[in-house]
Phi, psi and omega in degrees: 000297142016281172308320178274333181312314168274032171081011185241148194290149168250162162233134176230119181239083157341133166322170168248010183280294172249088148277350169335282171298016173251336195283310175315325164303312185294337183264323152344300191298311180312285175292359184250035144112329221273174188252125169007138156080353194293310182279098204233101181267133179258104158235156198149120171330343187233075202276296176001265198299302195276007150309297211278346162274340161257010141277339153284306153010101164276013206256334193256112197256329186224131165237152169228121209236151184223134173152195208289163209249327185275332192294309196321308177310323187282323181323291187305317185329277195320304160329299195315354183274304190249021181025053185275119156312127191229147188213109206268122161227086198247124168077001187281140181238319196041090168297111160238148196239141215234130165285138196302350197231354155332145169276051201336330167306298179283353174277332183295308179286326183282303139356284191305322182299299183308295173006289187264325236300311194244010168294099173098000000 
């Protein structure tokens, strides 16, 4: 979001379990006015390889990536090459834990919210 605020094109390269919902943003992004290309979604069976081409990229000044503590290290490998800002969401499961004596509803609500709070 950052990036679009200030006017620069994204590349989002989606898991290859879901990419549905990244595709889905970009065509969102479309009818609600942003312009072609602003949004750019990478889909594909070989995250390896279109990873390790948009970390070689000089057109790609920062990346951010959510997902396992080993990729994330090669990510930076890689970022480093090209003294690419990088922003890490690694290893996280984030466990809550709800009590026998809870208000389920409001813990239900409560979830949701920390959840999502920074999603998107």
């Amino acid at each position: 979001a950052p990036a679009l605020a200030v006017g620069c094109p994204v590349v989002v390269k989606p898991s290859e379990l879901t990419p549905y919902s990244a595709t889905a943003l970009a065509v969102l992004a479309e009818r609600a006015g942003l312009p072609a290309g602003v949004i750019n979604i990478v889909v594909g069976s070989k995250a390896a390889e279109i990873g390790g081409e948009l970390c070689a990229s000089r057109s790609v000044r920062k990346l951010g990536f959510t997902g396992s503590t080993a990729i994330g290290k090669l990510l930076m490998r890689q970022a480093a090459d090209t003294v690419k800002k990088v922003s890490l969401e690694l290893g996280g499961n984030a466990p809550f834990i709800v009590f026998d004596d809870a208000d389920i509803e409001e813990a239900v609500s409560g979830v949701l919210k920390s959840k999502f709070r920074n999603a998107g």
